[in-house]
C-alpha positions, 0 to 999 in steps of 0.5 A: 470501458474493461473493468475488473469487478467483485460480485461473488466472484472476479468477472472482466465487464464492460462497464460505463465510463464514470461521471465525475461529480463537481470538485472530482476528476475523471481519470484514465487509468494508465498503470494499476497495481494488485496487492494483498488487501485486493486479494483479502477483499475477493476472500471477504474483507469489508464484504465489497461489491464492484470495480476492484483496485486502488493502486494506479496512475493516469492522467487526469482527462476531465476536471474542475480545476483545468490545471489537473487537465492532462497532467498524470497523477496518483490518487489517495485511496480515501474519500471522506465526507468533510461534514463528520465531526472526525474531519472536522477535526482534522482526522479525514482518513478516519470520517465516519462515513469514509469510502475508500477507493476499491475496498469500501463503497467507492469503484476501484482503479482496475478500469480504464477510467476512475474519478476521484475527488480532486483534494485526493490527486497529486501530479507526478514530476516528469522524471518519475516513470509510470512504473514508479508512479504506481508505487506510490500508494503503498510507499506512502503506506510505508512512510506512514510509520514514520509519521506515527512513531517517533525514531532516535537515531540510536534506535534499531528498527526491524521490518517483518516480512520480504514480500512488496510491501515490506521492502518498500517499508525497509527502504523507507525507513533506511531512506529516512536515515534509520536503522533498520534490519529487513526479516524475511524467509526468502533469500532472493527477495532478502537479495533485493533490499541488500542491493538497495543497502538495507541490512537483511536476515532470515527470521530463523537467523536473527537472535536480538531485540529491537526498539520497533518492530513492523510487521508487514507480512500479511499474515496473523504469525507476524505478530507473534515474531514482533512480540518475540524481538521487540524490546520490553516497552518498545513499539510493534507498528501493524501493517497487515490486513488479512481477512481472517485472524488466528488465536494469539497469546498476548500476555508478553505485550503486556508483561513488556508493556510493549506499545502496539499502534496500528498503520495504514495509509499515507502521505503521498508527497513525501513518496514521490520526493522519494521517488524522484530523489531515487532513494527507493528502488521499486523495480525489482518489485515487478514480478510481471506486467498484464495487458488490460485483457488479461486483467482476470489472469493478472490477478491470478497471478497476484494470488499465487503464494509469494508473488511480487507486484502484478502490475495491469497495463491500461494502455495496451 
């Protein structure tokens, strides 16, 4: 099979089609997406070796459960021992020993074939599309803040940063009923989410204070602006991943005794209850679709300062 492989460097390989284990499945890849923690991990983060990705749908070609067989399906990204004293308490996403999917000692999805545990696969409802399909990892991600912090109804919610993620957070939490407010520096992505009804503003333009803050812009400076808008003992929730960090003054955090709580994954059926209800809009997202054979130059792409999602297309 075409895999997109890390090992000091980025290389297309031909590569085995994986074996699943007993209770895994053995998926082909249809779509996958690129996003910023892919790129973090070609500069160093978790220092991971192999089949790059974690952002796809296929269809299952090979399960234990014959029911999964044919079906297309998304996968959560984690996969946890079940043994550890932290799952057995419930906390799976945080096993002692966990992998996750092309970011930490499990092979990734940019390759024709991936197998996952089954416990991590969900099927796709027919009336979501392929190219909706693969948003679902990071929708959850997004969803995820309303899972961790409790939101009133008289609470304003600002979401830091108008690249993928941030607009699908701001749809997220708009969907949910919330107000919220997207803060970006690029007019034509801010464009985006006022189309879906989201409130925008350019960072520089925005002067008042709000109850929760998000910061999703991949980049040590979002902090600081969250520290700069969110109300003394409100809550800054923390998406972005980056390899290396910056100096920071965290003195206002403690004068306003704000509360910091740090975001990562999320659940998967309440994005594709999402999806197929049509309250998030993911394709002015696409910023361009790559063949499989042009994985490298796919990923490329990805790179390129201010880039939407760069999806790679197993099919052709």
């Amino acid at each position: 099979m075409r895999a997109l492989v890390f090992d000091d460097g980025l290389k297309v390989m031909d590569a085995p089609i994986p074996e699943r284990g007993i209770g895994q499945a053995l998926i082909r890849v249809t779509f996958a997406g690129i996003c910023n923690t892919d790129v973090e991990v070609t500069r160093g983060y978790f220092a991971y070796k192999g089949i790059m990705g974690h952002e796809f749908v296929g269809v299952v070609e090979d399960a234990d459960d014959t029911d999964l067989v044919g079906r297309r399906v998304v996968g959560e990204i984690n996969i946890s021992c079940g043994e550890c004293s932290t799952c057995r308490s419930g906390n799976i996403r945080h096993c002692e020993r966990i992998r996750a999917m092309g970011i930490n000692g499990w092979p990734g999805c940019f390759a024709d074939y991936v197998v996952l545990p089954e416990s991590n696969v969900h099927a796709v409802p027919d009336s979501i599309t392929d190219l909706q399909a693969v948003f679902v990892e990071p929708l959850a991600a997004a969803i995820e803040v309303m899972e961790q912090v409790h939101m009133r109804p008289t609470d304003r919610v600002a979401v830091i940063g108008d690249g993928k993620l941030g607009l699908l957070t701001a749809q997220a939490i708009h969907a949910y009923g919330h107000r919220v407010i997207l803060l970006g520096k690029h007019l034509e992505k801010l464009g985006i989410a006022r189309k879906t009804g989201v409130d925008v503003s350019l960072v520089s333009d925005f002067a008042g204070t709000v109850d929760v803050a998000v910061d999703c812009t991949g980049n040590p400076s979002g902090m600081e602006t969250a520290m700069s808008i969110v109300r003394p003992k409100g809550t800054i929730v923390m998406k972005s991943t980056f390899q290396k960090g910056a100096p920071m003054n965290l003195t206002p955090i403690v004068r306003n005794e704000i509360t910091c709580i740090g975001s990562r994954c999320g659940p998967f059926p309440p994005a594709l209850r999402l999806l197929e209800l049509g309250a998030v809009d993911t394709r002015g997202l696409i910023e361009k679709i790559y063949p499989a054979d042009q994985m490298a130059r796919a990923f490329e792409k990805a790179c390129t300062r201010g880039s939407m999602k760069v999806l790679i297309d197993f099919t052709r």
